[in-house]
MARKOL-447403 format. One line per field, with one value per residue (C-alpha): residue number from 0; x, y, z. Coordinates in steps of 0.2 Angstrom, whole numbers, plus 5000, padded with zeros to 4 digits. Each point is the difference from the previous one (the first is absolute). Layout:
<sites>
k: NUM/...
u: X/...
v: Y/...
w: Z/...
</sites>
This chain:
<sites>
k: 0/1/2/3/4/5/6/7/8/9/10/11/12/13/14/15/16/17/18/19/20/21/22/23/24/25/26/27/28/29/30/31/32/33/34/35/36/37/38/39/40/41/42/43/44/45/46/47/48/49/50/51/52/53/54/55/56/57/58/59/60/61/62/63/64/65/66/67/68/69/70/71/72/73/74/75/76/77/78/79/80/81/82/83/84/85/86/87/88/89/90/91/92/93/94/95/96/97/98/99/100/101/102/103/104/105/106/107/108/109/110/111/112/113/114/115/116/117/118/119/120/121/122/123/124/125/126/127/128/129/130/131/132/133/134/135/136/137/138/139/140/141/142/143/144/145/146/147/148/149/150/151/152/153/154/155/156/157/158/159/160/161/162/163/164/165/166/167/168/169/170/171/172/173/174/175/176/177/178/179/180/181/182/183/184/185/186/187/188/189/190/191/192/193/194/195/196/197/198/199/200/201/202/203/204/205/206/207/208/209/210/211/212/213/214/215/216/217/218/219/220/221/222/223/224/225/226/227/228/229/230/231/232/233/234/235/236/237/238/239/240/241/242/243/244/245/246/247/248/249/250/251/252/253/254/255/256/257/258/259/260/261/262/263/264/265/266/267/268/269/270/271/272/273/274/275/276/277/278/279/280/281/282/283/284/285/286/287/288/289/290/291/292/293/294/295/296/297/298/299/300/301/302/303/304/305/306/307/308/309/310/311/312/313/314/315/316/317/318/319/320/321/322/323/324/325/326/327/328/329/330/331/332/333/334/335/336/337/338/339/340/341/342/343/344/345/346/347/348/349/350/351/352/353/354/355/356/357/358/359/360/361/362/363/364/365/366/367/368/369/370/371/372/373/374/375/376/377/378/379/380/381/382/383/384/385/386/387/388/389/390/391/392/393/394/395/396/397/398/399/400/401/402/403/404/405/406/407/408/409/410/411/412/413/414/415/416/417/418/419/420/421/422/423/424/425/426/427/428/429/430/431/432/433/434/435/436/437/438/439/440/441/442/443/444/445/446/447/448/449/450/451/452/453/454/455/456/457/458/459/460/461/462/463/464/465/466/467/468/469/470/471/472/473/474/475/476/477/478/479/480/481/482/483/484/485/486/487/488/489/490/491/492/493/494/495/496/497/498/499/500/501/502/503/504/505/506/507/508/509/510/511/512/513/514/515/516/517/518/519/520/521/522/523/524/525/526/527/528/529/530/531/532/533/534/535/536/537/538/539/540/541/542/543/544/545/546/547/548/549/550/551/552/553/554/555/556/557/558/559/560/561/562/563/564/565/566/567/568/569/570/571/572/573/574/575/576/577/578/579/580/581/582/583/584/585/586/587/588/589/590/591/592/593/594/595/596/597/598/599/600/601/602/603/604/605/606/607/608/609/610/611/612/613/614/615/616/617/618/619/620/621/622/623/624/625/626/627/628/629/630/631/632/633/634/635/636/637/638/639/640/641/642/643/644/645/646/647/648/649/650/651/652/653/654/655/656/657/658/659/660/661/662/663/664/665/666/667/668/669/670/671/672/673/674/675/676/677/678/679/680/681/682/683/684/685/686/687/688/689/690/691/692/693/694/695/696/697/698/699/700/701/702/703/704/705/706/707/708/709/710/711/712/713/714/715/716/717/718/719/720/721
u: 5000/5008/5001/4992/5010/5003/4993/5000/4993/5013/4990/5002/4990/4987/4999/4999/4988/4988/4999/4991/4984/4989/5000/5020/5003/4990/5012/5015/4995/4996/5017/5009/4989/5005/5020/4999/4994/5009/5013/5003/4981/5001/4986/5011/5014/5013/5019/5015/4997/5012/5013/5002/4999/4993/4985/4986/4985/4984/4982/4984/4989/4998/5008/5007/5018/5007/5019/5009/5015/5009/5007/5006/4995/4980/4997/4993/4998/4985/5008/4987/4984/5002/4992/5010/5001/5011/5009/5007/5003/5016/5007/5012/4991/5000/5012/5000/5014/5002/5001/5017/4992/4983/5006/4984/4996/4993/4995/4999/4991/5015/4985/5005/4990/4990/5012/5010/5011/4996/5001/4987/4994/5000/4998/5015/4997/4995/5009/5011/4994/5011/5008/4993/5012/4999/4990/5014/5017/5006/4999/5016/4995/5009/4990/4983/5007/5003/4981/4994/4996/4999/5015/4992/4988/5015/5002/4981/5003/5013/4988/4985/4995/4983/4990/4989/5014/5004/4984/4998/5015/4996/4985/5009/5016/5005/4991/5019/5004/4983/5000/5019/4996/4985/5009/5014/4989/4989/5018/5000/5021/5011/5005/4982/4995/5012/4997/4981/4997/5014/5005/4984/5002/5017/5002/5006/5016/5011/4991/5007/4992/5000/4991/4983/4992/5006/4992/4985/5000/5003/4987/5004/4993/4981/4994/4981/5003/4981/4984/4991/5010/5001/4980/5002/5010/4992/4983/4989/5001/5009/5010/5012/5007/5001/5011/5016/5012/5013/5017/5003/4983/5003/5018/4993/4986/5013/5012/5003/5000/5008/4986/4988/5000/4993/4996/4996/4993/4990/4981/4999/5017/4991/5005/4982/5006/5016/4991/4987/5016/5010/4986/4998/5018/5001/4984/5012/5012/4989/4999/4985/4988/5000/4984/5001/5019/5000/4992/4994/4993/4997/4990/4988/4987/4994/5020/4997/4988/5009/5015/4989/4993/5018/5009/4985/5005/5017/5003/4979/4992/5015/5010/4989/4994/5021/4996/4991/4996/4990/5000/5011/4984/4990/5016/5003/4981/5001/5016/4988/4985/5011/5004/4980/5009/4988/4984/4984/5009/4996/5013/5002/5011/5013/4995/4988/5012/5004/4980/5000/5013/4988/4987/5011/5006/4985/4990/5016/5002/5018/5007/5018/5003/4995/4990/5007/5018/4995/4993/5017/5012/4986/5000/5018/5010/4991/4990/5013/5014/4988/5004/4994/5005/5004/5017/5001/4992/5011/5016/4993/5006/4987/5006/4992/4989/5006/4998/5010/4991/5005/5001/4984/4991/5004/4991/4986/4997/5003/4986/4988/5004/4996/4984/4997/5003/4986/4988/5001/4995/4987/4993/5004/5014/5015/5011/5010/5017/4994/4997/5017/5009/4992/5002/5019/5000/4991/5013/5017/4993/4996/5018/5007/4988/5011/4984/4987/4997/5005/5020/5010/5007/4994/4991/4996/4984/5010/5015/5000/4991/4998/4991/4995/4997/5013/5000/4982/5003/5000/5014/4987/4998/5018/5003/4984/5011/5016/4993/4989/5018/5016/5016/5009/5001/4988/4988/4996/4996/4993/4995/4996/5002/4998/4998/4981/4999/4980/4998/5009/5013/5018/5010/5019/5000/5016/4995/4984/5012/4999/5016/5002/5015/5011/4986/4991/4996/4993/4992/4999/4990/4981/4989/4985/5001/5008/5015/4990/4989/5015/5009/4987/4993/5020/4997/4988/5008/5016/5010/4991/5012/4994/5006/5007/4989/5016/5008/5006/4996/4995/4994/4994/5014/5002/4981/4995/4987/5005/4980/4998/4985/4990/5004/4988/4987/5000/4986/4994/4985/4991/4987/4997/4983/5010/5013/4986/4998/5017/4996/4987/5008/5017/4987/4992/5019/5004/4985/4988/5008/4989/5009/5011/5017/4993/5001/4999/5006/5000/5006/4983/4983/4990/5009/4998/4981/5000/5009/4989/4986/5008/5004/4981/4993/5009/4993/5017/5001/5010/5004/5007/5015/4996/5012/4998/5002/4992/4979/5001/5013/4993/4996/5010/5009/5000/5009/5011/5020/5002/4988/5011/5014/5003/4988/5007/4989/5002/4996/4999/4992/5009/4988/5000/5018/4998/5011/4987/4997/5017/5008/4984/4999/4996/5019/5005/4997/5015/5012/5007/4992/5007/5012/5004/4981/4999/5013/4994/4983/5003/5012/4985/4988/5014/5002/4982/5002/5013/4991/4986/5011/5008/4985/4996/5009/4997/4993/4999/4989/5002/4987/5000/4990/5005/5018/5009/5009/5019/5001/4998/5016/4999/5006/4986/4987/5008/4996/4980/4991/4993
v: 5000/5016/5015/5017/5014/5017/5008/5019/5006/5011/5015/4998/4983/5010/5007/4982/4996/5013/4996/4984/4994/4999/4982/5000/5016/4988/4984/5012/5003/4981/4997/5011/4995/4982/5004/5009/4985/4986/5006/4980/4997/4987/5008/5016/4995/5009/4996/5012/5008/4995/4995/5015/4996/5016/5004/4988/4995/4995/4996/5012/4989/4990/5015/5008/5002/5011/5007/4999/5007/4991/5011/4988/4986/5000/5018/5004/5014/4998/5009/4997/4990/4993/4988/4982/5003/5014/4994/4984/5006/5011/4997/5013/5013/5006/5008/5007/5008/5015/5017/5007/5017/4996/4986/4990/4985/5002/4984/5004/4991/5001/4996/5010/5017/4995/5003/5010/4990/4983/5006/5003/4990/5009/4993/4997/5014/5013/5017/5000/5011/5014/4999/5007/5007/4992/5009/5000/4999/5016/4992/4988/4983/5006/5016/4988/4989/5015/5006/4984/4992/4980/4994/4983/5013/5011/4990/5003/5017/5002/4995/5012/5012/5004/5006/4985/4988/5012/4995/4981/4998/5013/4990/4986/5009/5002/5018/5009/4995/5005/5018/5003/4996/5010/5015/4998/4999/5014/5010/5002/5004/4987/5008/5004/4983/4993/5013/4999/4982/4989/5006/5003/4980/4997/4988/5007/4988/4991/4986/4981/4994/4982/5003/4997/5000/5017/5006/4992/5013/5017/5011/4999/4982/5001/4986/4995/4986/4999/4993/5015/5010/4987/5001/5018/4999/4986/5009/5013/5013/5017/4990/4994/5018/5003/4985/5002/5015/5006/4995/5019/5004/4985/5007/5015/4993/4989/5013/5006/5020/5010/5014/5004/4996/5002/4991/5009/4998/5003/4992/4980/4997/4991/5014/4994/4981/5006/5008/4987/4985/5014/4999/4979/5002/5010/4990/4985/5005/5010/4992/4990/5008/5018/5010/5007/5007/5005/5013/4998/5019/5007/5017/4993/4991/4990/4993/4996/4991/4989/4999/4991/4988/4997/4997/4987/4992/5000/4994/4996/5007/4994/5013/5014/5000/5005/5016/5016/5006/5015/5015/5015/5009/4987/4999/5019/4999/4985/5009/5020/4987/4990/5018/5007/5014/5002/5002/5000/5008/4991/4999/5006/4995/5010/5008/5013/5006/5016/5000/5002/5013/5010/5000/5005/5013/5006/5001/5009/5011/4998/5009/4996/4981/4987/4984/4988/5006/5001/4984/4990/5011/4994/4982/4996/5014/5001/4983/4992/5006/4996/5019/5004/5016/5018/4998/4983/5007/5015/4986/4988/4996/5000/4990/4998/5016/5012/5019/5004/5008/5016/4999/5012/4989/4985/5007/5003/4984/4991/5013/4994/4982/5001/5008/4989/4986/5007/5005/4981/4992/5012/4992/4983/4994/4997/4994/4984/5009/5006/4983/4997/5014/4996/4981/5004/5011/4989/4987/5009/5006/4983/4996/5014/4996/4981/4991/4989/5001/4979/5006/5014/4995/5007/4987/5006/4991/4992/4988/5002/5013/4996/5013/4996/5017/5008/5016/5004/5004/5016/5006/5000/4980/4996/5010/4989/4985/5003/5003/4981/4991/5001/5004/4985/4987/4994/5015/5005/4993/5011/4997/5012/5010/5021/4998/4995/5013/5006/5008/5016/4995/5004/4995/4997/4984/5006/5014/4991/4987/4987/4996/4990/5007/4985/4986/5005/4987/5001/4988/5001/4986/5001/4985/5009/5007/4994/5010/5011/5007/5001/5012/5011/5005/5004/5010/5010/5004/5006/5017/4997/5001/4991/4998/4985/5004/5006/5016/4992/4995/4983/4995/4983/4995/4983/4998/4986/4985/4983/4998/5004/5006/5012/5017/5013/5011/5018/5010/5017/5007/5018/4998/4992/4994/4990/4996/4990/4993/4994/4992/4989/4993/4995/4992/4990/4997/4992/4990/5009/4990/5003/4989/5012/4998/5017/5019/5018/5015/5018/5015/5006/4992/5011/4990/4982/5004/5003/4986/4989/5008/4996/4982/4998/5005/4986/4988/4997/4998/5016/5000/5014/4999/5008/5007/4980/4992/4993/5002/4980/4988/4998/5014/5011/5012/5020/5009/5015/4998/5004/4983/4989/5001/4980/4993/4989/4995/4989/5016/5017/5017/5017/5015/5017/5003/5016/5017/5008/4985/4990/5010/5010/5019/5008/4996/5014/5013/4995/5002/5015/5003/4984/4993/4985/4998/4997/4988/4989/5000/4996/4988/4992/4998/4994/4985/4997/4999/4986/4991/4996/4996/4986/4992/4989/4984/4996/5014/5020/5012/5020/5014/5016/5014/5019/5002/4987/5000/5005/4984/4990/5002/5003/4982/4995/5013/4998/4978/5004/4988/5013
w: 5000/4995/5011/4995/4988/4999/4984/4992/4985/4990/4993/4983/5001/5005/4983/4991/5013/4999/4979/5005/5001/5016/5000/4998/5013/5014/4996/5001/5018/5002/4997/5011/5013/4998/4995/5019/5007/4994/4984/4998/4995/4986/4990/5001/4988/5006/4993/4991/4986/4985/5014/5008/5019/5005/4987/5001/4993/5008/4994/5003/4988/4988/4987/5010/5009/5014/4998/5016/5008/5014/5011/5014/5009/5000/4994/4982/4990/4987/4987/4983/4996/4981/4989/5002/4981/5002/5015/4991/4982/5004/5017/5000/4994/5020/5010/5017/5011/5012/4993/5007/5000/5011/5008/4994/4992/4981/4988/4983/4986/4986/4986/4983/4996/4985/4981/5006/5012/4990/4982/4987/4987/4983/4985/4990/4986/5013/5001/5015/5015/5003/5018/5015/5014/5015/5013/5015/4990/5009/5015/5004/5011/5015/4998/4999/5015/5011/4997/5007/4983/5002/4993/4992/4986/4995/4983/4996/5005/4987/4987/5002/4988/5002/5014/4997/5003/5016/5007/4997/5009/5014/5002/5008/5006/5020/5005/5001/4980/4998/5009/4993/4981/4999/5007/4988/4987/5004/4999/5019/5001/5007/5016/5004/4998/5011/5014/4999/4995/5006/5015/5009/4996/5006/5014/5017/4999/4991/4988/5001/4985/5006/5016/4995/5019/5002/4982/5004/5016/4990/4995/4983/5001/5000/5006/5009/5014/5006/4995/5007/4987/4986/5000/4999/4983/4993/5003/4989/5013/5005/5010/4986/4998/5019/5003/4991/4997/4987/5008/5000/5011/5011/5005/5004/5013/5009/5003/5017/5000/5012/5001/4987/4981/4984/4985/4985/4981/4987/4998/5000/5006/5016/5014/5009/4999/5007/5014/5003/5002/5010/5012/5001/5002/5014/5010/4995/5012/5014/5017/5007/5007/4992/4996/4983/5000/4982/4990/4985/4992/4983/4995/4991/5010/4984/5000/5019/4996/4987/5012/5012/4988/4990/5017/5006/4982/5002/5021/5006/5013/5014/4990/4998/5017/5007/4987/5002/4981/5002/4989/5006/5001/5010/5010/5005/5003/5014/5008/5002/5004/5015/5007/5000/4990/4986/5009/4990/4983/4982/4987/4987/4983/4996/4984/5008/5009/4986/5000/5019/5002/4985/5012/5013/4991/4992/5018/5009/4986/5001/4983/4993/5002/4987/5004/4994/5006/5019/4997/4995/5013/5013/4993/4994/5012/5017/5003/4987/5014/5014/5005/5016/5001/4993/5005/4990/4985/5000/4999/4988/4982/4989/4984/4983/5005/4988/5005/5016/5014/5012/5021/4998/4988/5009/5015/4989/4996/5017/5006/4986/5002/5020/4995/4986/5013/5013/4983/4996/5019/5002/4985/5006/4990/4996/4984/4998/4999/5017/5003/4999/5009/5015/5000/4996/5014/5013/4994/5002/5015/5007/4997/5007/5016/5003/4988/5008/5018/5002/5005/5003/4981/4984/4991/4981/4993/4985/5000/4980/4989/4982/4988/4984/4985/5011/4989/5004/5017/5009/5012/5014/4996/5000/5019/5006/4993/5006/5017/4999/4997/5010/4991/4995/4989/4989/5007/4984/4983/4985/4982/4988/4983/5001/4981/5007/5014/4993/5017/5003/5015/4998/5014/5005/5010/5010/5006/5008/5007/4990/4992/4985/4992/4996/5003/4983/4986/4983/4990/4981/4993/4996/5004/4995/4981/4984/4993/4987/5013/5013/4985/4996/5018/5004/4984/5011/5012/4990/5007/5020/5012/5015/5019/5008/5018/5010/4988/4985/4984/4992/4982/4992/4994/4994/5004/4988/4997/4992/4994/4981/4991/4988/5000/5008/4992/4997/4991/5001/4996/4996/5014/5017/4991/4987/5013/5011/4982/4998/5020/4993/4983/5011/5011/4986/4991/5017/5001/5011/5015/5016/5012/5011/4987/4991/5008/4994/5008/4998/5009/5011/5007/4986/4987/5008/5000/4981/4996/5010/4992/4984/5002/5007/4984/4994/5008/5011/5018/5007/5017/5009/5013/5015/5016/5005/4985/4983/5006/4995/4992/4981/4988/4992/5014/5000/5010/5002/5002/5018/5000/4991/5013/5005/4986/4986/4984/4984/4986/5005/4991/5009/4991/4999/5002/4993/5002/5015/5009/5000/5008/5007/4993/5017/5004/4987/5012/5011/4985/5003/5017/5010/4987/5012/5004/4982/4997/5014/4995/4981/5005/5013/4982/4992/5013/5000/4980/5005/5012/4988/4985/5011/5006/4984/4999/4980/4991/5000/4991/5002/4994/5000/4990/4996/5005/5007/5018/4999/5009/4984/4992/4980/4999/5007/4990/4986/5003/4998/4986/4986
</sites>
């Protein structure tokens, strides 16, 4: 009687399994279960394959056999899942062995890419082809090696010469070879490929490229080693994505941070999975016993929401009930709530606040000042700060304000805001940015005080804070933070992408206390769209200068996607009545799809309701996304682009991208008046432009009528079908 086995499934089986049938997927499982059990099992099968002690074959089915590596005594690594057929016919068409730049384990299937590697057959009067260049030929081998690229495929990379042979090979090639040879070939520069694809790969230490229990350890091997998780992969569900990570993202949740740190990137590049397995990683290693010791927060409360029920997919309910996820709102809410310090007052969103100070304004018949200026120095300045005095406010930096303001002036405005202050209580309420500033303030105070009244000791509320959207928060939100989480190790972790900032919060993370300077990553690689739709929403977004959320700069470079297909759509028209048109007919060209995969969005609610009204007549269903989401999961979605934030579709319609409305026109009265004013809010529509252009995974389509946005580069105009 044989004794029980140790079994893990390499992640590129995962592809071969997933291609299967149901019937198939279920008798994959079978097997494992059975290999963990008892690897000796007659009705298994299991021997060397072609010889070779260490790869072996074992039988799934009847047509059907599993590739295993031996990687010492009775531990296995499933490495593919082929037809017998294909197992027997060549036996060394296989190759596996460590990769001396990641330190991981890679088997490669050696099979030729179609003609090109084998040889065409031409009839024997046929004109000879002229010779293509080979697509990597000013690239040496060492060069290749160095990048990470599987040694065994250099001699089919060095027949390539089409971008269709690039991608059949790619298609079974380690994820390194895969990641490296796309950027080459999308004329990413050598050295950059190495800094920003290898060696965020590289293993911590040197590489023995015979110890294979070692490899077998490394991040770089991604491996499941549980049923719970197998039946995850091998599943339909949302679990699949949640259960594995790129080699780059898993490095980055594993690391051991000595205070706060960032991940950055562009749309799609997985900085919410990143955060969701940071957090399963950091419950992994809490102590028995604790209370929700880690915070989970975003802005958005529709992306709490979605937090919750990805983190339930990813870890169950044993996992999500160690986390607080709340939205930093709800959360500075609970904190004034806890303290009796927001008596009876409603709140109120955030964008009446120029319409309130209006009022104010009016009814106090205060002359000289402008609304909407008093509204951001009171929102970004004084409860951004959490300013509690006129001395504080006389001292504070007011970045990204634009027009510099006089001791006298400054008085002036503390004055108004006081008033402004009582004006709102005595109507009984109060903003979210005030919100905010008092939760802060309740919070740093607490700290100051020695914490909860259990010990003489401060004890903060948070042994880890992860925050999701990082560039969406306010300066008030990131003081509440830091005062919820001591300062040490692994306190903070953020994810985020200012290039999406859509709300207007501009903040320095150090000034705040929240240090991330030298524990900053970036990831590049798109998971979401394919490569053409990748390259024209950068080509929106071209001469923007964007911040890195601590004084610098960053950009999106080496931002790429490895998915391929059409090129977007761009058409103009002469009126917003023939644009609604256009609306329709790309409705019908796609199929009139009504299942959720299809949305449209414009740039304001009055818009939305005419294009609802548009595609009704139509006989279509045309649902509206409201603050809390799609009304309902089929239908044809609507929305605006500050609703699109977190959403993903199949095909996608952005209208009205006009000259007036992307950017908005009113924004052309700061031009000359509050020059930095402007820039910042162009450069907001500009990101919201970007947001939407990323959310379809297969296919784009973007109308406009009169006067295009300046956004739309002329390459892009100049695209449109006659």
């Amino acid at each position: 009687m044989g004794t029980g086995a140790n079994l893990r499934m390499l992640d590129r089986a995962d592809k071969e399994v997933m291609k299967l049938n149901r019937a198939d997927i279920g008798a994959v499982y079978e097997f494992m279960h059975k290999f963990r059990h008892n690897p000796e099992n007659p009705g298994l099968d299991l021997k060397p394959l072609g010889g070779d002690s260490r790869l072996m074959s074992a039988r799934v089915k009847r047509d059907y056999r599993a590739l295993l590596l031996h990687i010492a005594d009775r531990d296995y690594l499933l490495v593919s899942v082929k037809h017998r057929s294909e197992v027997y016919d060549d036996l060394s068409r296989y190759a596996y062995r460590i990769n001396r730049v990641t330190g991981g384990i890679e088997v490669v299937d050696l099979a030729p890419v179609g003609d090109s590697i084998v040889g065409r057959v031409v009839p024997p009067d046929a004109e000879p082809e002229p010779a293509q260049k080979a697509i990597f030929d000013t690239y040496t081998d060492a060069q290749l090696l160095e990048l990470g690229v599987s040694e065994p495929l250099l001699p089919q990379i060095r027949e390539l010469t089409t971008e269709a042979e690039l991608l059949e090979l790619l298609d079974r090639a380690p994820q390194l070879t895969t990641d490296v040879l796309f950027a080459l070939y999308d004329g990413t520069p050598y050295a950059d490929v190495l800094q920003q694809v290898t060696e965020p790969v590289r293993a911590d230490e040197p590489v023995d490229p015979e110890d294979f229990e070692a490899a077998v350890q490394r991040p770089a091997t991604q491996v499941t080693s549980d049923d719970e998780a197998l039946q995850a992969i091998i599943g339909e569900a949302f679990e699949r994505w949640q259960i594995f990570l790129h080699p780059t993202q898993r490095k980055l949740v594993e690391k051991k941070y000595k205070g706060p740190a960032r991940v950055g990137g562009g749309p799609g590049t997985g900085k919410t999975i990143v955060a969701l397995h940071r957090v399963a990683h950091l419950a992994r290693q809490l102590p028995s016993g604790s209370d929700k010791p880690i915070l989970l927060t975003t802005f958005n409360r529709n992306l709490a929401a979605d937090l919750r029920t990805r983190l339930l997919a990813l870890g169950g309910q044993e996992l999500v009930a160690r986390v607080d996820i709340v939205n930093i709102d709800r959360l500075a809410s609970r904190v004034v709530t806890e303290a009796k310090a927001g008596g009876s007052r409603r709140v109120v969103d955030d964008n009446r606040v120029p319409d309130l100070w209006g009022e104010f304004l009016l009814e106090t018949g205060e002359p000289g000042w402008d609304a909407e200026f008093l509204a951001a120095e009171w929102t970004q300045v004084i409860l951004g700060q959490v300013l509690n005095s006129r001395t504080e406010y006389f001292k504070a930096r007011r970045p990204n304000r634009g027009r510099s303001l006089t001791r006298i002036e400054r008085d002036q405005i503390w004055q108004l805001t006081e008033r402004f202050n009582h004006w709102l209580e005595a109507r009984g309420m109060w903003t979210w940015r005030q919100v905010a500033q008092r939760a802060a303030r309740l919070e740093m105070d607490r700290a100051a005080a020695g914490g909860e009244t259990s010990g003489a000791f401060h004890r903060p509320r948070y042994r880890h804070v992860v925050v999701d959207e990082a560039q969406d928060l306010s300066a008030a939100h990131w003081k509440m933070l830091r005062a919820m989480v001591a300062p040490g190790p692994d306190d903070m972790f953020l994810t985020g992408d200012t290039h999406q900032r859509i709300y207007d919060n501009h903040v320095t993370l150090s000034s705040l206390g929240v240090n991330i300077r030298g524990r900053s990553s970036r990831l590049t690689l798109s998971y979401r769209t394919t490569r053409q739709i990748l390259a024209d929403a950068l080509q929106m977004m071209t001469g923007e200068v964007y911040d890195d959320l601590d004084g610098g700069e960053e950009d999106l470079a080496g931002y790429r996607s490895l998915l391929r297909g059409g090129r977007p759509v761009f058409r103009g028209a002469a009126t917003w009545a023939q644009e609604r048109d256009l609306i329709a007919e790309q409705v019908r060209t796609w199929g009139n799809p009504t299942d959720g995969s299809l949305a449209v969005c414009v740039p304001t609610r009055e818009l939305a309701a005419e294009v609802i009204n548009r595609l009704t007549a139509d006989g279509l269903t045309a649902v509206e996304i409201g603050p809390d989401g799609p009304q309902q999961p089929d239908g044809i979605h609507v929305g605006t682009m500050h609703r699109f934030k977190g959403l993903e579709y199949q095909r996608m319609i952005i209208a009205a991208v006009s000259d007036g409305l992307v950017p908005r026109q009113m924004i052309h009265r700061y031009r000359d008046s509050d020059p930095k004013r402007y820039q910042r809010e162009r450069q907001r529509d500009r990101s919201l432009l970007f947001v939407a252009a990323t959310r379809p995974r297969d296919e784009l389509a973007v109308f406009w009528h009169g006067t295009p946005s300046p956004f739309l580069t002329s390459r892009l105009v100049q695209r449109q079908l006659p």
